[in-house]
N, CA, C and O atoms as a GROMACS GRO file, in nm:
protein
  292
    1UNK      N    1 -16.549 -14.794 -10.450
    1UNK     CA    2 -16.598 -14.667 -10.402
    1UNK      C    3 -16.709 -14.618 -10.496
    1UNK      O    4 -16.684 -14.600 -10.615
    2UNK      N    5 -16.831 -14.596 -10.443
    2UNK     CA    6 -16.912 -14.535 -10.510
    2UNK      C    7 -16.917 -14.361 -10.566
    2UNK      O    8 -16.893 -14.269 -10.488
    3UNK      N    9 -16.946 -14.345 -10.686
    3UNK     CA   10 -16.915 -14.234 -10.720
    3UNK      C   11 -17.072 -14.134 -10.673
    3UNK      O   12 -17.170 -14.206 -10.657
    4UNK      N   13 -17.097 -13.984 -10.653
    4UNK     CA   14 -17.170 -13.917 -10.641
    4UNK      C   15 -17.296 -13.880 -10.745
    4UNK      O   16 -17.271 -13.791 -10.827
    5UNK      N   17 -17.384 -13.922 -10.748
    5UNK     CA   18 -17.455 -13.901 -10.886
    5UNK      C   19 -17.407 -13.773 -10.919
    5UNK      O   20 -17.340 -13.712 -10.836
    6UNK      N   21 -17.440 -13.712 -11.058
    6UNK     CA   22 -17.472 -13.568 -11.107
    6UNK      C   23 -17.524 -13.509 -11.045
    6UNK      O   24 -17.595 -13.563 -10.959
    7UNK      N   25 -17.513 -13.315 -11.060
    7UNK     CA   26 -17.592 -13.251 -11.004
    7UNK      C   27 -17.733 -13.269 -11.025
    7UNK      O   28 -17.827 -13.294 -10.949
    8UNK      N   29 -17.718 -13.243 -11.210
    8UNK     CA   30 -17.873 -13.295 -11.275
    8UNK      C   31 -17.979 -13.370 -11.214
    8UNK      O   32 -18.094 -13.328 -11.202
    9UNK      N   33 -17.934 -13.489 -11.173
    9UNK     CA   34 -17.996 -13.596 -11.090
    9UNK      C   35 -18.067 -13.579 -10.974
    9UNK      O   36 -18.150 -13.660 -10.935
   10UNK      N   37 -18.036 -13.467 -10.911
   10UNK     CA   38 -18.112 -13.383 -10.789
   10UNK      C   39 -18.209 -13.310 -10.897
   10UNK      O   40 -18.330 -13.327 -10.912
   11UNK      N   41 -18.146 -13.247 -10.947
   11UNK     CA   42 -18.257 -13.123 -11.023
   11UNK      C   43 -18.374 -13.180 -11.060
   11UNK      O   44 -18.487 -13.137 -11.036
   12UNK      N   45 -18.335 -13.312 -11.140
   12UNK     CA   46 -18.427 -13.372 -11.231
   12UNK      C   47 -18.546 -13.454 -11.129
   12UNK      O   48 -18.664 -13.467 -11.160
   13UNK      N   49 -18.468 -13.516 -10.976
   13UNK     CA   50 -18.610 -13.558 -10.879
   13UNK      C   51 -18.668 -13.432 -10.833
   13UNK      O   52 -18.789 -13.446 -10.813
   14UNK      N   53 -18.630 -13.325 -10.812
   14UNK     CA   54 -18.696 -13.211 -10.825
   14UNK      C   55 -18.818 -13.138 -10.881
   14UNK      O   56 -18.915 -13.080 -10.833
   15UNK      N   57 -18.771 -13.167 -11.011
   15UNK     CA   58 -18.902 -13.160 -11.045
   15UNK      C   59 -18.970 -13.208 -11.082
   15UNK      O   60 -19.069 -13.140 -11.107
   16UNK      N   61 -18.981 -13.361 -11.120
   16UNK     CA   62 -19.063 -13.464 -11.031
   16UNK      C   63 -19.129 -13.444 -10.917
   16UNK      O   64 -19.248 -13.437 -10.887
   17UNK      N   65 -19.046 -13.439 -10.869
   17UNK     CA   66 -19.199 -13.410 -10.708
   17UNK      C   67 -19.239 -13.277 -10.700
   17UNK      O   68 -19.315 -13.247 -10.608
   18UNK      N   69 -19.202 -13.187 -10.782
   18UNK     CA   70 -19.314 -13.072 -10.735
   18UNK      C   71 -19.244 -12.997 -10.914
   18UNK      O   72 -19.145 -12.934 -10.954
   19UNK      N   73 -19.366 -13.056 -10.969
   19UNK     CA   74 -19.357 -13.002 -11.119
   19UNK      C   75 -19.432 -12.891 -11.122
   19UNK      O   76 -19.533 -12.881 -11.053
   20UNK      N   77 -19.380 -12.774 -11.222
   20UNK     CA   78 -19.464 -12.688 -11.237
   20UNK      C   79 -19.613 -12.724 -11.262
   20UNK      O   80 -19.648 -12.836 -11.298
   21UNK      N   81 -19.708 -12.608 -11.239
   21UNK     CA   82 -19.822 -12.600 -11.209
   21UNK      C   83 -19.873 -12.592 -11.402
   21UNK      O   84 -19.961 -12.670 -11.440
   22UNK      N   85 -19.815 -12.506 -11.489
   22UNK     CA   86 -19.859 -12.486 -11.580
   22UNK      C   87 -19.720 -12.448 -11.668
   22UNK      O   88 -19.640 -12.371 -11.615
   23UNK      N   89 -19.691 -12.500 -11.792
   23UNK     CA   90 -19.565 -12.518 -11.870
   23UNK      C   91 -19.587 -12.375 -11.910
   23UNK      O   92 -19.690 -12.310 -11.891
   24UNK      N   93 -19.434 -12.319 -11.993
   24UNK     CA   94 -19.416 -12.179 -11.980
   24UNK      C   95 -19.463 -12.232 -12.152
   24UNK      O   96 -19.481 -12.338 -12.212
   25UNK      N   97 -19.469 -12.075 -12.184
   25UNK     CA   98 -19.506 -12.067 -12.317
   25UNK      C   99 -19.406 -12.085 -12.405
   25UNK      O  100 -19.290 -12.051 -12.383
   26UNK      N  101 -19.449 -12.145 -12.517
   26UNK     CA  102 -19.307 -12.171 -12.611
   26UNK      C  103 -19.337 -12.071 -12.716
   26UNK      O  104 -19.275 -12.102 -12.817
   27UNK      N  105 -19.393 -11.986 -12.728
   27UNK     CA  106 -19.444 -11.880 -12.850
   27UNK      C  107 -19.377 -11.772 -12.807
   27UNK      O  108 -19.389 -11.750 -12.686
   28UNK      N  109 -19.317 -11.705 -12.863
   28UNK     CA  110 -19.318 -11.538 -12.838
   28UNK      C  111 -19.450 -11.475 -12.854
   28UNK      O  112 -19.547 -11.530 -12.907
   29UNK      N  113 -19.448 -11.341 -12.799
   29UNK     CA  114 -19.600 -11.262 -12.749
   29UNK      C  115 -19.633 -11.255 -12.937
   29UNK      O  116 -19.742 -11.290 -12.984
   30UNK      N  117 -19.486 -11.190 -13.048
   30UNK     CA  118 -19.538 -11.146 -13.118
   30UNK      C  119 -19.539 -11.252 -13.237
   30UNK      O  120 -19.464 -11.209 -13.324
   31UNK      N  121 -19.593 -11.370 -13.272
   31UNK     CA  122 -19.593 -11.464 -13.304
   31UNK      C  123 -19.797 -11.531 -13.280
   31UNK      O  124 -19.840 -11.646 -13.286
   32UNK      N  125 -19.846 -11.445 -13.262
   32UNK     CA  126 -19.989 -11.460 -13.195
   32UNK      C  127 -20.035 -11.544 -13.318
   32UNK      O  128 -19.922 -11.531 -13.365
   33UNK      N  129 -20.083 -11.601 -13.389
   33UNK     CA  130 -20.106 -11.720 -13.487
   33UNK      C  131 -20.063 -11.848 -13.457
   33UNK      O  132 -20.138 -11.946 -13.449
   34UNK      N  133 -19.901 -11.850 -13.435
   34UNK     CA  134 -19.848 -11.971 -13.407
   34UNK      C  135 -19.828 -11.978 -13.245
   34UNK      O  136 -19.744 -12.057 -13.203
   35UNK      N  137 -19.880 -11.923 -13.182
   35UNK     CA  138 -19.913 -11.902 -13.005
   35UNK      C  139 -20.063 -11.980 -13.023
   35UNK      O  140 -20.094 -12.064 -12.938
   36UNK      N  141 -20.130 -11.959 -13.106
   36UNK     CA  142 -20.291 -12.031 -13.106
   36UNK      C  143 -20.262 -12.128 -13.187
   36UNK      O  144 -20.339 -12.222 -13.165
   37UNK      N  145 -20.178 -12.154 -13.280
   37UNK     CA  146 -20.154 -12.310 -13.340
   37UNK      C  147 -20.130 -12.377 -13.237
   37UNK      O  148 -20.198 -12.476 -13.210
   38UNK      N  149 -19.987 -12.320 -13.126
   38UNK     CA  150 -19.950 -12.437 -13.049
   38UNK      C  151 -20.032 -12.438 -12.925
   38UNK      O  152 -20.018 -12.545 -12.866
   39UNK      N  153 -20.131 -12.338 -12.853
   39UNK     CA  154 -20.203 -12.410 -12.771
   39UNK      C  155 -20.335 -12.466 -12.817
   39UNK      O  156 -20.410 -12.495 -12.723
   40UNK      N  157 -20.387 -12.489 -12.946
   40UNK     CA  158 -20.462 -12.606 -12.973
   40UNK      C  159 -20.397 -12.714 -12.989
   40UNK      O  160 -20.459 -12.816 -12.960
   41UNK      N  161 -20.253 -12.731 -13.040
   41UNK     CA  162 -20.216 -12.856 -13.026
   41UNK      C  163 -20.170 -12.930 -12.877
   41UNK      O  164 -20.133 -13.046 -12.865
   42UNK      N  165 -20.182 -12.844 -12.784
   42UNK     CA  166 -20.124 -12.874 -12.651
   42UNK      C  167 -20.262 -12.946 -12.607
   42UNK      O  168 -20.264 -13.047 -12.536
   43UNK      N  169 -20.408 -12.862 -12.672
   43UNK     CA  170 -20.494 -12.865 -12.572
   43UNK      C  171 -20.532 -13.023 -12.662
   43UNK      O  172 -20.575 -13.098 -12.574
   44UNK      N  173 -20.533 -13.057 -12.724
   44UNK     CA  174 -20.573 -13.181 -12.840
   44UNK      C  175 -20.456 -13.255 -12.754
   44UNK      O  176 -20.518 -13.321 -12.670
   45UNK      N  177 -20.323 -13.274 -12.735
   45UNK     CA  178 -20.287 -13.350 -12.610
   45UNK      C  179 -20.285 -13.359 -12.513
   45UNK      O  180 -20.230 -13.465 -12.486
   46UNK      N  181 -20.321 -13.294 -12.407
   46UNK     CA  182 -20.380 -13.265 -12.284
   46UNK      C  183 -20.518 -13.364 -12.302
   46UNK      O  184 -20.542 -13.456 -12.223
   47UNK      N  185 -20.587 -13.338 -12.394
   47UNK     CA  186 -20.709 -13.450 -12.390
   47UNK      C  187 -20.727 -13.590 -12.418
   47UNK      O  188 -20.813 -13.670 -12.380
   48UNK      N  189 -20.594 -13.605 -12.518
   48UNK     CA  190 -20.627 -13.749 -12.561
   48UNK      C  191 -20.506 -13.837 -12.456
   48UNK      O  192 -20.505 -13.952 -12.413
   49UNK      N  193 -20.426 -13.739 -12.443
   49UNK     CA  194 -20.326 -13.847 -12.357
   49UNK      C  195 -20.369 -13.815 -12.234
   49UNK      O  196 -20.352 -13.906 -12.153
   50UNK      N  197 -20.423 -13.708 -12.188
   50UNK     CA  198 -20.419 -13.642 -12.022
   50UNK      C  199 -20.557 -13.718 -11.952
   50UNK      O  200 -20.565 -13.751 -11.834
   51UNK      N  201 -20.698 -13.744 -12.088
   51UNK     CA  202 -20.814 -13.678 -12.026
   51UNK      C  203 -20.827 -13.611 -11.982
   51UNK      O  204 -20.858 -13.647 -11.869
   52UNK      N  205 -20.826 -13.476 -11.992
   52UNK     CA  206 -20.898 -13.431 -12.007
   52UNK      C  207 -21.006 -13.338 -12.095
   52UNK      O  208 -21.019 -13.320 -12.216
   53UNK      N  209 -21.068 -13.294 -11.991
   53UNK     CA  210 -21.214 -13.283 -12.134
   53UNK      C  211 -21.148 -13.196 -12.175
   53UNK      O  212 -21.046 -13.147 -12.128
   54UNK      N  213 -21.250 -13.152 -12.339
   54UNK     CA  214 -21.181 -13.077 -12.458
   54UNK      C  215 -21.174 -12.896 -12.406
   54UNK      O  216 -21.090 -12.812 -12.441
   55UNK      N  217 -21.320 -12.873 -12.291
   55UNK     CA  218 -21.268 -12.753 -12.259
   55UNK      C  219 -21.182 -12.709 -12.135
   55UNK      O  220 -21.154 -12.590 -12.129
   56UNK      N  221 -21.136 -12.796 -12.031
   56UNK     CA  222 -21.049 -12.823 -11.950
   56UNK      C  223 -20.897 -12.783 -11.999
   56UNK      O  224 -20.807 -12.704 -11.970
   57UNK      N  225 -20.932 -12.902 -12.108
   57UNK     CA  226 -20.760 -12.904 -12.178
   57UNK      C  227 -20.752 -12.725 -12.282
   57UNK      O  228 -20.649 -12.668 -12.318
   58UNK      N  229 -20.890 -12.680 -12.302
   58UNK     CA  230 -20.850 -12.573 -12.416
   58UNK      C  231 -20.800 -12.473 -12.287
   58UNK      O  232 -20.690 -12.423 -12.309
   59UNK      N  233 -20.850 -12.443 -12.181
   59UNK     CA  234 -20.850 -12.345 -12.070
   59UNK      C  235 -20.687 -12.369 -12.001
   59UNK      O  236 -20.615 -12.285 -11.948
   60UNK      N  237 -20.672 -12.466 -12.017
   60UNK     CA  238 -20.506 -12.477 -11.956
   60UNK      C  239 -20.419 -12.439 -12.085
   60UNK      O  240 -20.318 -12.369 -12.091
   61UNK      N  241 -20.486 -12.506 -12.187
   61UNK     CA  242 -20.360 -12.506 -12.273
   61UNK      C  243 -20.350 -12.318 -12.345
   61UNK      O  244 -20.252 -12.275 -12.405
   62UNK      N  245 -20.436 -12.262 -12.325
   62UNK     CA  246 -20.454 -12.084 -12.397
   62UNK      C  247 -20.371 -11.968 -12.247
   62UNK      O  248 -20.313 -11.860 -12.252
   63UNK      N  249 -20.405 -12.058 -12.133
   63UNK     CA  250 -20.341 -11.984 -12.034
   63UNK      C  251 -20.193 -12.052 -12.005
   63UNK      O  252 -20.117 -12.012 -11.916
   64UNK      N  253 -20.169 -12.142 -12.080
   64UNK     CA  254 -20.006 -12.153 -12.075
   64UNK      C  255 -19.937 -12.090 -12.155
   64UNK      O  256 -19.815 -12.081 -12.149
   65UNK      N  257 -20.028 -12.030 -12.259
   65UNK     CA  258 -19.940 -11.957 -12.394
   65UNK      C  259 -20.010 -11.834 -12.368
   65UNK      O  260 -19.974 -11.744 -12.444
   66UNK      N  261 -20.082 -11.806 -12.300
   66UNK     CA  262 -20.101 -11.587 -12.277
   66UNK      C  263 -20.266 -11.553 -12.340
   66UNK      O  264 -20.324 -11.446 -12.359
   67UNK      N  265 -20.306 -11.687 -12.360
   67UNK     CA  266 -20.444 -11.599 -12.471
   67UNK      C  267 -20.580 -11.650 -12.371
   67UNK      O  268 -20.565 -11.711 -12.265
   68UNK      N  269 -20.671 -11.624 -12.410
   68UNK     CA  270 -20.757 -11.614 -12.351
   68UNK      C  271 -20.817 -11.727 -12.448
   68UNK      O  272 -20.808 -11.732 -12.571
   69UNK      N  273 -20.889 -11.829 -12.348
   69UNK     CA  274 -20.964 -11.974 -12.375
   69UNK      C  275 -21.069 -11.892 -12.456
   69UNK      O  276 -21.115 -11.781 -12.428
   70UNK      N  277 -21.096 -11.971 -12.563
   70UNK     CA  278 -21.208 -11.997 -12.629
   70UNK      C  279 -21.384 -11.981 -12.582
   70UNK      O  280 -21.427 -12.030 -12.478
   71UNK      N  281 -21.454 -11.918 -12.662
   71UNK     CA  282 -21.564 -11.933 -12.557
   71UNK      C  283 -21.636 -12.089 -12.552
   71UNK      O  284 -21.607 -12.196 -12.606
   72UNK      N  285 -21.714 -12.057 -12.482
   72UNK     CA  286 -21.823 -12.228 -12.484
   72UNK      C  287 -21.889 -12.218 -12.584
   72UNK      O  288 -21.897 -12.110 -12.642
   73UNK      N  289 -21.951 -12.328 -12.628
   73UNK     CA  290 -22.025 -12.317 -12.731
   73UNK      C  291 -22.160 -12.387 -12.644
   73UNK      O  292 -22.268 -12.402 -12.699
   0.00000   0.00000   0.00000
């Protein structure tokens, strides 16, 4: 007799096929230093593993943590 997978196991193809759009922030609001440490380090992986470009990845990665992207240079 076969047993029922886990609930998990639903959850987890779940979101697989329809992953969030943009990861929640891992900073608290009042932590604003280490909110801009970790979305340059998001946006520095977003580029080298994601491709994409460096201001692509800075614009996703400042609006997943609350701040406002960098300007252009």
């Amino acid at each position: 007799m076969s047993e029922a997978p886990p609930e998990w196991s639903d959850r987890l193809r779940q979101v697989f096929r329809d992953p969030p759009a943009v990861a929640p922030p891992s900073a608290p609001d009042h932590h604003p230093g280490l909110a801009l440490e970790l979305a340059e380090e998001r946006a520095a992986i977003m580029e080298h593993d994601g491709g994409l470009t460096r201001r692509r990845a800075e614009a996703l990665a400042y609006q997943a943590h609350g701040l406002k992207p960098p300007r252009s240079e």
